[in-house]
C-alpha atoms as one frame of an Amber mdcrd trajectory, in Angstrom:
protein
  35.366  20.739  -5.861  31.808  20.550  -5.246  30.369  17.406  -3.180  26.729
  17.910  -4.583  26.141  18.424  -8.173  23.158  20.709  -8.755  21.786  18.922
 -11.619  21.654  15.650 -12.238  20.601  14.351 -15.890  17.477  11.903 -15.833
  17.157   9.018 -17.427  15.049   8.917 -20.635  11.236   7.575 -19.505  11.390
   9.255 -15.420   8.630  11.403 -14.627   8.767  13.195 -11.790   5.904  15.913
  -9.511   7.216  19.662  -9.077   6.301  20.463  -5.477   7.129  24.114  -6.168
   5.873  24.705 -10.043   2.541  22.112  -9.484   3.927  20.127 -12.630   4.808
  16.898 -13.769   8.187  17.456 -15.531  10.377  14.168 -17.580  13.599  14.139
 -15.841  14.901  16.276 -12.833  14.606  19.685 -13.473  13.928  20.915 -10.351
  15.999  20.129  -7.298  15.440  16.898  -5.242  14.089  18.953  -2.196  11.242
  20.208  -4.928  10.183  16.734  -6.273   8.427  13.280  -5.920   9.642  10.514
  -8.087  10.858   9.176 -10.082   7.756   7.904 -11.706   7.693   5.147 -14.620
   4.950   7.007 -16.457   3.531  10.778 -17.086   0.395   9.601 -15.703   1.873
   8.650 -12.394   3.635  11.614 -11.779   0.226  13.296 -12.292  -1.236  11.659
  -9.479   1.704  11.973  -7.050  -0.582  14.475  -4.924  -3.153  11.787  -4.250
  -0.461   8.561  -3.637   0.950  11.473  -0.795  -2.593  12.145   0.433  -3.857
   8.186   0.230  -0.321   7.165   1.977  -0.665   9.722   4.854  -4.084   9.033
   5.350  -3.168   4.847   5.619  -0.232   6.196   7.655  -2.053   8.391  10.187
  -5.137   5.431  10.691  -2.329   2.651  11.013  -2.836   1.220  14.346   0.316
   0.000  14.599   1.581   3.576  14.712  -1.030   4.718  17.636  -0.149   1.971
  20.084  -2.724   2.764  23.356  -0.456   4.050  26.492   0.582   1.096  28.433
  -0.274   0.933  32.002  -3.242   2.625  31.514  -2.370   6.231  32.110  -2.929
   8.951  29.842  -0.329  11.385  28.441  -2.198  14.137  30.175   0.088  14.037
  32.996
């Protein structure tokens, strides 16, 4: 018995972003690995390129994640 199935059926109304085929697809047709989602609308899905690039972008400028080296060393050492 299998412990992963290797489809799952969507529900009707999920959009989801092909990583590998560059589409927007409704339901799961590609593999998890392969896919952002789910999305609540078509035109969601076709802007899941941009949320990834405007999240990483927030992400890599977030202070909070590039803290200054305490004691005043640098990691040069």
């Amino acid at each position: 018995m299998a412990l992963f199935k290797k489809r799952t059926a969507g529900k009707p109304g999920e959009w989801f972003y092909c990583l590998e085929h560059k589409k927007v697809e409704e339901g799961p047709d590609c593999p998890g690995k392969d896919r952002f989602g789910p999305y609540a609308s078509r035109e969601e899905a076709q802007r899941a390129m941009d949320t990834a690039r405007e999240r990483n972008l927030e992400w890599e400028t977030d202070p909070r994640w590039h803290d200054a080296p305490t004691g005043g060393g640098t990691d040069e050492d």
